[in-house]
mmCIF file of the N, C-alpha and C atoms, coordinates in Angstrom:
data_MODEL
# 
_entry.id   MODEL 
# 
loop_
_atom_site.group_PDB 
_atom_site.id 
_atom_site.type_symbol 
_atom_site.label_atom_id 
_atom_site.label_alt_id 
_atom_site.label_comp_id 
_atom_site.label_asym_id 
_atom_site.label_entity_id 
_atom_site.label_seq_id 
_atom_site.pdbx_PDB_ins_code 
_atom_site.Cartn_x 
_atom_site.Cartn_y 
_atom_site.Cartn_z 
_atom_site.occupancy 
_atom_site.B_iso_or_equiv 
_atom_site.pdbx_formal_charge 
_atom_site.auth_seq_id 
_atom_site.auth_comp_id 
_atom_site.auth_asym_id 
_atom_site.auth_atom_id 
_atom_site.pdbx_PDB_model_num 
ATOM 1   N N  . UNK A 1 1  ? 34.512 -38.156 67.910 1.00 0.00 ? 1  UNK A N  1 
ATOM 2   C CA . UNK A 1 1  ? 34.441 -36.722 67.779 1.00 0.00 ? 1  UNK A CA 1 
ATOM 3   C C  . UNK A 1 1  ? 34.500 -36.347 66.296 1.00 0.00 ? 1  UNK A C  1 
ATOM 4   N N  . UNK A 1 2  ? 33.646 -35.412 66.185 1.00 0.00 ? 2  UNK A N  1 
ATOM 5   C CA . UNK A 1 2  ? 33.719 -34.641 64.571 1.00 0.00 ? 2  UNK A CA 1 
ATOM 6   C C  . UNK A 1 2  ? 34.964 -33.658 64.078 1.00 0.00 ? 2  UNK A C  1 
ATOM 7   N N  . UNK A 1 3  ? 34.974 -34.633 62.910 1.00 0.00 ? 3  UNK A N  1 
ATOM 8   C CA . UNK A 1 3  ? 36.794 -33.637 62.793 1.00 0.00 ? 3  UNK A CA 1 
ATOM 9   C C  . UNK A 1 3  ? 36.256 -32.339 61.695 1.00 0.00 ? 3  UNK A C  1 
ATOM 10  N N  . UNK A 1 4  ? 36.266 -31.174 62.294 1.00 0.00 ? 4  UNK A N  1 
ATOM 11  C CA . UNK A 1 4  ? 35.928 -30.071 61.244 1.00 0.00 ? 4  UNK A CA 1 
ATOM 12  C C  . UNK A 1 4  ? 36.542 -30.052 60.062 1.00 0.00 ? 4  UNK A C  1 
ATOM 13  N N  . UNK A 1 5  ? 37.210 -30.472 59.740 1.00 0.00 ? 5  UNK A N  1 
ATOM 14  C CA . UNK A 1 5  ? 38.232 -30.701 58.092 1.00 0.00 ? 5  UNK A CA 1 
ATOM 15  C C  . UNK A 1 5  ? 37.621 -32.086 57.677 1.00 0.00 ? 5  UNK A C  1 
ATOM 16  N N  . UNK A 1 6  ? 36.504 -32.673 58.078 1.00 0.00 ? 6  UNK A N  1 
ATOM 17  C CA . UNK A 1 6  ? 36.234 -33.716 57.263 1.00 0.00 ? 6  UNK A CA 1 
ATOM 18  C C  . UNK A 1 6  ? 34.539 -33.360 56.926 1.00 0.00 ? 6  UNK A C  1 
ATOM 19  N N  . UNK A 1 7  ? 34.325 -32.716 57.879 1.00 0.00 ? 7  UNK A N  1 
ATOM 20  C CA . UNK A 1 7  ? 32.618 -31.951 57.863 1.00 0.00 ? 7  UNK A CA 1 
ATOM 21  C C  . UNK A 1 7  ? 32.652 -30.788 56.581 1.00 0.00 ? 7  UNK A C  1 
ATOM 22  N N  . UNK A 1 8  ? 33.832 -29.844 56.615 1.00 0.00 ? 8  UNK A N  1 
ATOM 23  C CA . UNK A 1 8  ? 34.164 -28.874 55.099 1.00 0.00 ? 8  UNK A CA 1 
ATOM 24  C C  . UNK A 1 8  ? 34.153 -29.671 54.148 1.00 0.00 ? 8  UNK A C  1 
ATOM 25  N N  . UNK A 1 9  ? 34.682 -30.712 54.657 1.00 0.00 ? 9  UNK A N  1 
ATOM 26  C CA . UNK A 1 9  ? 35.216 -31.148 52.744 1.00 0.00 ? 9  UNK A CA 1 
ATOM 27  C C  . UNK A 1 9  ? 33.700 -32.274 52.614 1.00 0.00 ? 9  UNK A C  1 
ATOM 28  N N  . UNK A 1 10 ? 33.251 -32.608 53.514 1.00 0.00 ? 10 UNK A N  1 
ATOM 29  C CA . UNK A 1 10 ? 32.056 -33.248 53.418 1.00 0.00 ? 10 UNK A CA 1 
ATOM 30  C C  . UNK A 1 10 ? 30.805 -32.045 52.544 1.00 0.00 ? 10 UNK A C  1 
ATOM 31  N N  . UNK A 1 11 ? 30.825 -31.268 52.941 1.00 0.00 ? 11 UNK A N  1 
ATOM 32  C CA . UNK A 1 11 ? 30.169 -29.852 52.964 1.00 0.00 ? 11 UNK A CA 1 
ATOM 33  C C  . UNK A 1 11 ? 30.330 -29.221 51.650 1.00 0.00 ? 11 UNK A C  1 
ATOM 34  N N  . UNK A 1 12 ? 32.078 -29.263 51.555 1.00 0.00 ? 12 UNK A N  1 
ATOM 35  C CA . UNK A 1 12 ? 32.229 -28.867 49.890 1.00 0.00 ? 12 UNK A CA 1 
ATOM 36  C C  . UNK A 1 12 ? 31.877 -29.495 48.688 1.00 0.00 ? 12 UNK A C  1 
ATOM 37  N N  . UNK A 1 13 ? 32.043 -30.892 49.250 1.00 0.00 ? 13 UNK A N  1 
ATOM 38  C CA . UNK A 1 13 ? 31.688 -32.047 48.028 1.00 0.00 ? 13 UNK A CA 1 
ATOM 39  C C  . UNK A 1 13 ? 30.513 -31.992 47.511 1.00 0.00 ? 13 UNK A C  1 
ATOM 40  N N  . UNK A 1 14 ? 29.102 -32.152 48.324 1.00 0.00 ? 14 UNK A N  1 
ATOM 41  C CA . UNK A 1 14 ? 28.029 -31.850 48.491 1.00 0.00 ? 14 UNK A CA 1 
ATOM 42  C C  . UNK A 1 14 ? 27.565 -30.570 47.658 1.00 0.00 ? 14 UNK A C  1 
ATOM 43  N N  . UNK A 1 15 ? 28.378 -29.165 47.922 1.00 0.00 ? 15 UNK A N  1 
ATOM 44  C CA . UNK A 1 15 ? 28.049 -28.310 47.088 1.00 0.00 ? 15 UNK A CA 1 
ATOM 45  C C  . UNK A 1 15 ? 28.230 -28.264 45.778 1.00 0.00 ? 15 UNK A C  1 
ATOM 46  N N  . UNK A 1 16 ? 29.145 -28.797 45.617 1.00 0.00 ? 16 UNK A N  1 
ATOM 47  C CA . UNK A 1 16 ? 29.646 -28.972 44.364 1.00 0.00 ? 16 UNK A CA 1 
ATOM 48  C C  . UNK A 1 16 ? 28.902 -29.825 43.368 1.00 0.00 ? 16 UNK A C  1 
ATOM 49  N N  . UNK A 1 17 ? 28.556 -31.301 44.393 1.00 0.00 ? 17 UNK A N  1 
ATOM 50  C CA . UNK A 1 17 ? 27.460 -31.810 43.727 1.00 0.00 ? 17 UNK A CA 1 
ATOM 51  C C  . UNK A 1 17 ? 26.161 -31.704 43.386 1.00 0.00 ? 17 UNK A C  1 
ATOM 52  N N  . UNK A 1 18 ? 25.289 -31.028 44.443 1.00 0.00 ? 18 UNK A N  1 
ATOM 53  C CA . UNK A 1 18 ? 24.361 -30.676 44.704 1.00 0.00 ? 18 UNK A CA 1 
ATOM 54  C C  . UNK A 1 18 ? 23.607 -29.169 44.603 1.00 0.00 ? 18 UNK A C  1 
ATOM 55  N N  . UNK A 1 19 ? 24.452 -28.672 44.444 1.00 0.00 ? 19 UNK A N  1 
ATOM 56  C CA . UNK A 1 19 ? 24.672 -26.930 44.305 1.00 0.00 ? 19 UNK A CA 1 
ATOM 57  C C  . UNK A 1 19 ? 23.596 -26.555 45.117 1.00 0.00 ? 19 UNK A C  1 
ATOM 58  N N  . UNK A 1 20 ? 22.553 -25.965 45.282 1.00 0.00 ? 20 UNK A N  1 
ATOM 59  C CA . UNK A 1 20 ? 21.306 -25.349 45.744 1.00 0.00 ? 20 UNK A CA 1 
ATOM 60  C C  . UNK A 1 20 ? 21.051 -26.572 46.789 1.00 0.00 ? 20 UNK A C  1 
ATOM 61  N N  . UNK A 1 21 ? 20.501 -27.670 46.206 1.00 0.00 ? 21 UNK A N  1 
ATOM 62  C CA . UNK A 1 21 ? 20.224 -28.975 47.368 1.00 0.00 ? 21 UNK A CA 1 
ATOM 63  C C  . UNK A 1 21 ? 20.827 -29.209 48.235 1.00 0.00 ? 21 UNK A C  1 
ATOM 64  N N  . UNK A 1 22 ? 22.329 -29.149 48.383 1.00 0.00 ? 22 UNK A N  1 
ATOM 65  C CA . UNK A 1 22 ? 23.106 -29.460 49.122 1.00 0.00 ? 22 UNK A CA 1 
ATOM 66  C C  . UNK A 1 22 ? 22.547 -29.631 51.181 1.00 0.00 ? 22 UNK A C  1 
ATOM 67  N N  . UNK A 1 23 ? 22.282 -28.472 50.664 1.00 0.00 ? 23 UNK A N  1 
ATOM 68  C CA . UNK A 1 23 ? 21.515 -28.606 52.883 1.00 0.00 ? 23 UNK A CA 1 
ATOM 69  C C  . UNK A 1 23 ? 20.954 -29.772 52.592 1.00 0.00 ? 23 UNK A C  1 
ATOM 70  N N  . UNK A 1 24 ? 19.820 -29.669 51.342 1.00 0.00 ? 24 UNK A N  1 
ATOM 71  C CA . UNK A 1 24 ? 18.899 -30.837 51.755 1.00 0.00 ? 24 UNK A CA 1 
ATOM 72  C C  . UNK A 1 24 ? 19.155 -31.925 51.997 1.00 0.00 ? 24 UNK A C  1 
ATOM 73  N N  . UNK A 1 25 ? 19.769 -32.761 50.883 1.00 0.00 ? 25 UNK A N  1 
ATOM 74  C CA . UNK A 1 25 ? 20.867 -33.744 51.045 1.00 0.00 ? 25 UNK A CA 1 
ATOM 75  C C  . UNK A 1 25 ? 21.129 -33.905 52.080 1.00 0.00 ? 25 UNK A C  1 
ATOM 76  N N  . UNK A 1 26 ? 21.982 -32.895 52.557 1.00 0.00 ? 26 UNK A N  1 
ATOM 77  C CA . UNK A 1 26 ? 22.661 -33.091 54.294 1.00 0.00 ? 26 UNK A CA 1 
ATOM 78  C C  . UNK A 1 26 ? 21.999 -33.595 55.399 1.00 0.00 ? 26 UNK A C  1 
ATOM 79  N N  . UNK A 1 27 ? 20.774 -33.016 55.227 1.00 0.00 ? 27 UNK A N  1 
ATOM 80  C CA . UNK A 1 27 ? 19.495 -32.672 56.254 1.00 0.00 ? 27 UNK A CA 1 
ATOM 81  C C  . UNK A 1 27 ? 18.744 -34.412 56.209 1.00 0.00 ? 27 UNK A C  1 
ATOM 82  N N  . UNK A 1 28 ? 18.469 -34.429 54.669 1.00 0.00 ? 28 UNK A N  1 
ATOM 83  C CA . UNK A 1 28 ? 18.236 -35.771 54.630 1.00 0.00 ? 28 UNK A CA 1 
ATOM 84  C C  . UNK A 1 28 ? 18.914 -37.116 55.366 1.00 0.00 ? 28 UNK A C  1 
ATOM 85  N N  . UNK A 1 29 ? 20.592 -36.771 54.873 1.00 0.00 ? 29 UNK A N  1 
ATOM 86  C CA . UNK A 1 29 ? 21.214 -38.196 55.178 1.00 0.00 ? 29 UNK A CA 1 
ATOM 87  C C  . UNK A 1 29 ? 21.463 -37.644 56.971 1.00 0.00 ? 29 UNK A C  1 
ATOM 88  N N  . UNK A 1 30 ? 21.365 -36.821 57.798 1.00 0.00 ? 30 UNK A N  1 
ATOM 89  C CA . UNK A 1 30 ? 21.305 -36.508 59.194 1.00 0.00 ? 30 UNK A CA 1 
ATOM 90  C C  . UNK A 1 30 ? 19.973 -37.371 59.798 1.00 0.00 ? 30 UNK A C  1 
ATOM 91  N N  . UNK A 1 31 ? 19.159 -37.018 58.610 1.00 0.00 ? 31 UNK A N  1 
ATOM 92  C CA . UNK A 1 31 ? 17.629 -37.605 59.423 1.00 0.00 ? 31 UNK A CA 1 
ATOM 93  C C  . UNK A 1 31 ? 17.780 -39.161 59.163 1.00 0.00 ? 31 UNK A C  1 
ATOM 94  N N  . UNK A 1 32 ? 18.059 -39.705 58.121 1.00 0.00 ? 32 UNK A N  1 
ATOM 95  C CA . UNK A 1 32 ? 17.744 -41.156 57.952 1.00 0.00 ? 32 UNK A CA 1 
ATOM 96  C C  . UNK A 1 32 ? 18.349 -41.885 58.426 1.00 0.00 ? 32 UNK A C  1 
ATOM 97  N N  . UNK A 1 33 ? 19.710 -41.440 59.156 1.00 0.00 ? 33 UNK A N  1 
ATOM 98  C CA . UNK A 1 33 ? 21.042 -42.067 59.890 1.00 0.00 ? 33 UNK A CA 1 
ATOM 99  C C  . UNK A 1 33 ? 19.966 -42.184 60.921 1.00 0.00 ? 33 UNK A C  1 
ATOM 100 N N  . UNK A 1 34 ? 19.711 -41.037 61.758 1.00 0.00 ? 34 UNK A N  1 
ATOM 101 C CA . UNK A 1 34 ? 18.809 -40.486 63.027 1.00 0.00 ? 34 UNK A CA 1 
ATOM 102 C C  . UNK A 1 34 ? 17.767 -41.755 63.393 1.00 0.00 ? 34 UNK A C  1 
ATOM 103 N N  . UNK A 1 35 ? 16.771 -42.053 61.882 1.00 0.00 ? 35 UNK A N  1 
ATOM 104 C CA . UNK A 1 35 ? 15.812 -42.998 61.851 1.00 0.00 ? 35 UNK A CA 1 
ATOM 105 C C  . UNK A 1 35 ? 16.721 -44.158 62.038 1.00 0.00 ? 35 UNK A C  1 
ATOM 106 N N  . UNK A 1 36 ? 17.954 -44.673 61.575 1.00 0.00 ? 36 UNK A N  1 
ATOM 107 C CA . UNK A 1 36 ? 18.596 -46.090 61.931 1.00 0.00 ? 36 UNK A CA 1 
ATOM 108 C C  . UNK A 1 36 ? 19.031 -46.122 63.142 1.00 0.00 ? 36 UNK A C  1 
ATOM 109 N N  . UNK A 1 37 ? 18.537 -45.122 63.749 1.00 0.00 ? 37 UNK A N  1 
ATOM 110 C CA . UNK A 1 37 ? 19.568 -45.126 65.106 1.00 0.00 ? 37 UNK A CA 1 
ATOM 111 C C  . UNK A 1 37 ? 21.258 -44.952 65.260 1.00 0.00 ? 37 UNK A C  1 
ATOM 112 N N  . UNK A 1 38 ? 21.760 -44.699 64.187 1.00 0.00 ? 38 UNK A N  1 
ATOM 113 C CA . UNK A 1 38 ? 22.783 -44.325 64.046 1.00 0.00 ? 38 UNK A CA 1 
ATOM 114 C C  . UNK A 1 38 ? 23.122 -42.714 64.393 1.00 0.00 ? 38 UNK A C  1 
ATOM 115 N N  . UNK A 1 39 ? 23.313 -42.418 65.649 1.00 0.00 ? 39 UNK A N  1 
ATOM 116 C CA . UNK A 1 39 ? 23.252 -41.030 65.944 1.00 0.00 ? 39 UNK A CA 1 
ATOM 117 C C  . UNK A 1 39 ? 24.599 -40.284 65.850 1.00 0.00 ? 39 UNK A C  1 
ATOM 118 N N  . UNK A 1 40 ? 25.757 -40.958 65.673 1.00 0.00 ? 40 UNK A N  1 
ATOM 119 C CA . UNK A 1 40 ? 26.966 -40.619 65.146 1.00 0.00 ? 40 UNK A CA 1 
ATOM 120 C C  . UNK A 1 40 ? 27.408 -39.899 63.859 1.00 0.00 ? 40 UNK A C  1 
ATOM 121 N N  . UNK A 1 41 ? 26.875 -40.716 62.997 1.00 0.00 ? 41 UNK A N  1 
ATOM 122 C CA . UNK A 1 41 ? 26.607 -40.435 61.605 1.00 0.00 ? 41 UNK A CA 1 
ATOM 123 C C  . UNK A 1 41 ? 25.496 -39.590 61.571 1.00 0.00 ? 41 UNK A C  1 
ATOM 124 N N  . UNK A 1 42 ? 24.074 -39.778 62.544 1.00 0.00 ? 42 UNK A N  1 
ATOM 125 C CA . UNK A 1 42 ? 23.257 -38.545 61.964 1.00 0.00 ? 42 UNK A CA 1 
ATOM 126 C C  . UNK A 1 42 ? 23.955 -37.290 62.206 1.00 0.00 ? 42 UNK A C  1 
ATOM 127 N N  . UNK A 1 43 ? 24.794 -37.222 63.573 1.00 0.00 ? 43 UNK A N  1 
ATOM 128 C CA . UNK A 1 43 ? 25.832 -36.047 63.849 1.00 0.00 ? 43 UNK A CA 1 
ATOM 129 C C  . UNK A 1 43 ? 26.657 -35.346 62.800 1.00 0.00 ? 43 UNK A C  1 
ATOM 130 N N  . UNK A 1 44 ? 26.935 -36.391 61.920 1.00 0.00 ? 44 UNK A N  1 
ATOM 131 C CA . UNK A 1 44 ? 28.048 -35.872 61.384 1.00 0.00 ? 44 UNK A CA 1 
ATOM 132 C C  . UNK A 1 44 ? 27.537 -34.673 60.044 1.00 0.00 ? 44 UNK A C  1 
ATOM 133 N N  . UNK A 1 45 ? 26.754 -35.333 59.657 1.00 0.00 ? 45 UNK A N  1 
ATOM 134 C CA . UNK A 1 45 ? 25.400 -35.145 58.697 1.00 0.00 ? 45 UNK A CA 1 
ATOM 135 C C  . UNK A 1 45 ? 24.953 -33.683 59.127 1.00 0.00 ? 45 UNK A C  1 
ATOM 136 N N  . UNK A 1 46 ? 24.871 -33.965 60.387 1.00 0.00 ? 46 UNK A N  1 
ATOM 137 C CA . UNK A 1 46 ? 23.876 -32.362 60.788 1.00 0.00 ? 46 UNK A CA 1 
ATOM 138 C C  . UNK A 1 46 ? 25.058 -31.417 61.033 1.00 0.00 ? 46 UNK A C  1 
ATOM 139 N N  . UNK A 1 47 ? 26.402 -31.389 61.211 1.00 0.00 ? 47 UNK A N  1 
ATOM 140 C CA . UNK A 1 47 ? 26.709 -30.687 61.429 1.00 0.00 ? 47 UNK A CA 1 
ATOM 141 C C  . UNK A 1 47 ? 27.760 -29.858 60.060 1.00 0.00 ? 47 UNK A C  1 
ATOM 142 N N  . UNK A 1 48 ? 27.075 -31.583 59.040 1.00 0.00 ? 48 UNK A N  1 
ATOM 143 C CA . UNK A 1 48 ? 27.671 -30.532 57.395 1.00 0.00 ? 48 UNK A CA 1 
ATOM 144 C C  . UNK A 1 48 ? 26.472 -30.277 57.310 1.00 0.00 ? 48 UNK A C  1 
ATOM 145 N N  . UNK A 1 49 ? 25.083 -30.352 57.537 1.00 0.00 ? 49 UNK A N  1 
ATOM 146 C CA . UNK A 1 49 ? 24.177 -29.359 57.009 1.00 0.00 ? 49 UNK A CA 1 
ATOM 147 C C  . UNK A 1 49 ? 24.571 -27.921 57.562 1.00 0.00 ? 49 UNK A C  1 
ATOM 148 N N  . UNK A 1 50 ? 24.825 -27.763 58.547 1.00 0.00 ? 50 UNK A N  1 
ATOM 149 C CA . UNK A 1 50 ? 24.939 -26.216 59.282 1.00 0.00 ? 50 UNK A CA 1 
ATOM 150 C C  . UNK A 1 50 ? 26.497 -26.038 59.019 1.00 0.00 ? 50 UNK A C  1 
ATOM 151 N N  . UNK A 1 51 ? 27.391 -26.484 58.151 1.00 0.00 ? 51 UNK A N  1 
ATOM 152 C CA . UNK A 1 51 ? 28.561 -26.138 57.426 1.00 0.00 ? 51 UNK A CA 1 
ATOM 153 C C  . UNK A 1 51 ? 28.116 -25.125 56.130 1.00 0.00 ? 51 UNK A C  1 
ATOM 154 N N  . UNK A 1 52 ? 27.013 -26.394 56.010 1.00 0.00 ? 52 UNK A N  1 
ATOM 155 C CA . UNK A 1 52 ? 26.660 -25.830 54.278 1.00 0.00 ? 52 UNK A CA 1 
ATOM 156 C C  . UNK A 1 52 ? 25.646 -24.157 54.583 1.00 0.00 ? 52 UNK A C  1 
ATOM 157 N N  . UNK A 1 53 ? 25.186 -24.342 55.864 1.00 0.00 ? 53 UNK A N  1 
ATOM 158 C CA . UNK A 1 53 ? 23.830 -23.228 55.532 1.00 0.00 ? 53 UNK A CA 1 
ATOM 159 C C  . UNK A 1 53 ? 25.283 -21.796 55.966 1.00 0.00 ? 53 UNK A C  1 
ATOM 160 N N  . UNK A 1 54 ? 25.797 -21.870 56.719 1.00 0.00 ? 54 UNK A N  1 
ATOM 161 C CA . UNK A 1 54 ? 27.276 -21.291 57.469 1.00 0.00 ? 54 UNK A CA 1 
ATOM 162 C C  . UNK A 1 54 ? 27.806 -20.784 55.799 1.00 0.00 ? 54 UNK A C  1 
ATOM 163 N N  . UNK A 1 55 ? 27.976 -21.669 54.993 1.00 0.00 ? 55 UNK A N  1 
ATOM 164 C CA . UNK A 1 55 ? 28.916 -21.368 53.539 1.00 0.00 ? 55 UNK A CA 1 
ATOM 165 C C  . UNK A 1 55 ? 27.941 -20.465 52.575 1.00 0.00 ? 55 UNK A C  1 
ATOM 166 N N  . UNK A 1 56 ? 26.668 -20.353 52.894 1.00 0.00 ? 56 UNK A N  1 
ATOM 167 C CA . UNK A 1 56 ? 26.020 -19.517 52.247 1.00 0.00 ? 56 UNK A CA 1 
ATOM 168 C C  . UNK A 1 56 ? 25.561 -18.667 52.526 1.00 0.00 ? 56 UNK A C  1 
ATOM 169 N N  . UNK A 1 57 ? 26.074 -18.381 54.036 1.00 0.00 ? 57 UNK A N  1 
ATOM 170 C CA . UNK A 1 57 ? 25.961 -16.968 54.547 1.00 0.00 ? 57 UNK A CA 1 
ATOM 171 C C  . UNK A 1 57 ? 24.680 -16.593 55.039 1.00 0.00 ? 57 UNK A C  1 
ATOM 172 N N  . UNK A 1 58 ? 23.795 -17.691 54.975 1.00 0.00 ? 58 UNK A N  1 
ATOM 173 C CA . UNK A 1 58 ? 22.125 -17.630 55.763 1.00 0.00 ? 58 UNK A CA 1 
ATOM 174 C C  . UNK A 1 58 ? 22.432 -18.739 56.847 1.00 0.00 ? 58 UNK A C  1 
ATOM 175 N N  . UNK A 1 59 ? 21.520 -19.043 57.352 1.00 0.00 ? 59 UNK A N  1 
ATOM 176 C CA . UNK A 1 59 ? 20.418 -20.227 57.924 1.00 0.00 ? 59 UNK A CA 1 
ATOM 177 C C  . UNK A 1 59 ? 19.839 -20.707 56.826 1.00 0.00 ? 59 UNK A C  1 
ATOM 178 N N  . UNK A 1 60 ? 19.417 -21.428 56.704 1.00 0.00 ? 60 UNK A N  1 
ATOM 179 C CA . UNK A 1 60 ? 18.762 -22.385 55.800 1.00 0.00 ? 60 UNK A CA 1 
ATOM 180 C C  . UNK A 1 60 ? 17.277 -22.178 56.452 1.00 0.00 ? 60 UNK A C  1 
ATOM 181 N N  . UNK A 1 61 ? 16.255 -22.141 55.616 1.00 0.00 ? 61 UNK A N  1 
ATOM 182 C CA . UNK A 1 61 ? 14.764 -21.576 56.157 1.00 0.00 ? 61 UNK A CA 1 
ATOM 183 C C  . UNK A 1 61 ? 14.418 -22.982 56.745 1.00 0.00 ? 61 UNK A C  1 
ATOM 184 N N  . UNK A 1 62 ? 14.021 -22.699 58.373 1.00 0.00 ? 62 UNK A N  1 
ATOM 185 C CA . UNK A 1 62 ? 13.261 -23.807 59.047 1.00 0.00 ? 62 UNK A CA 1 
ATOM 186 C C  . UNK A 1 62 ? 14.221 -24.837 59.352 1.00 0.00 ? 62 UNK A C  1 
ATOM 187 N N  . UNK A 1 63 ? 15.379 -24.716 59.106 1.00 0.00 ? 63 UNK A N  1 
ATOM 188 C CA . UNK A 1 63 ? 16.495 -25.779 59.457 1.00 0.00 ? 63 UNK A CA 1 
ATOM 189 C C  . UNK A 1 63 ? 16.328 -26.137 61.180 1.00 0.00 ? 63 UNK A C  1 
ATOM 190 N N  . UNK A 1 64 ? 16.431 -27.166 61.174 1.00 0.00 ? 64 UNK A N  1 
ATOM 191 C CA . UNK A 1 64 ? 16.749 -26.978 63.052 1.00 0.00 ? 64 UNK A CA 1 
ATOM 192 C C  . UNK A 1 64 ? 18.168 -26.935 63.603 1.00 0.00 ? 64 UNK A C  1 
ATOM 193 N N  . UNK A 1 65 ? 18.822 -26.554 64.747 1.00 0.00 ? 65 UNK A N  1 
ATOM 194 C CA . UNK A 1 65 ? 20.268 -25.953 64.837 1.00 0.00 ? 65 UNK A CA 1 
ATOM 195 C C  . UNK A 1 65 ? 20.711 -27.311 65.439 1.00 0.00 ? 65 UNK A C  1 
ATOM 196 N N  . UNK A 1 66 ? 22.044 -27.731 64.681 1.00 0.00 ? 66 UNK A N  1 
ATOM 197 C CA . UNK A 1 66 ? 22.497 -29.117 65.758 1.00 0.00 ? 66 UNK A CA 1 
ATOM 198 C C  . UNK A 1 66 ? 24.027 -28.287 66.121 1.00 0.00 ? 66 UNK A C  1 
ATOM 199 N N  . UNK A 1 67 ? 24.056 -27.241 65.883 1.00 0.00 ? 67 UNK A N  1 
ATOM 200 C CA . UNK A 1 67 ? 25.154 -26.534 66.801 1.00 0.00 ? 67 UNK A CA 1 
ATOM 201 C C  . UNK A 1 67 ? 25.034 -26.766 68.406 1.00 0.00 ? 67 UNK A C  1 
ATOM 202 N N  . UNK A 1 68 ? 26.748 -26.801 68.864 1.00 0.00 ? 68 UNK A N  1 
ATOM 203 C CA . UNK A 1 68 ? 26.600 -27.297 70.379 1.00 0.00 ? 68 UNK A CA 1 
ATOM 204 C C  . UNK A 1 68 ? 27.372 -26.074 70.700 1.00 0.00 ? 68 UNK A C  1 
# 
């Protein structure tokens, strides 16, 4: 299970590093986990991308929703 205090701080780190990119990043390492078949980790991934689009107060344009 996804611990929401590790998806924020996953989410914050990312911004911090990434500033503007940050979704992408996210979006990226969600998809390439996804491509290894690692669907745990792509989980975790997708659900700091929609942390990060959530922290900027949009959707992210064309994002797809991995909200449950």
């Amino acid at each position: 299970m996804v611990k929401k205090a590790d998806v924020m701080t996953a989410a914050a780190l990312l911004v911090k590093e990434h500033g503007e990119d940050a979704w992408l990043e996210a979006s990226s390492k969600a998809s390439d986990h996804k491509a290894a078949g690692d669907m745990a980790t792509s989980q975790f991934w997708a659900h700091v991308a929609d942390a990060i689009a959530a922290m900027s107060g949009q959707e992210a344009p064309g994002a797809p929703s991995y909200k449950h």
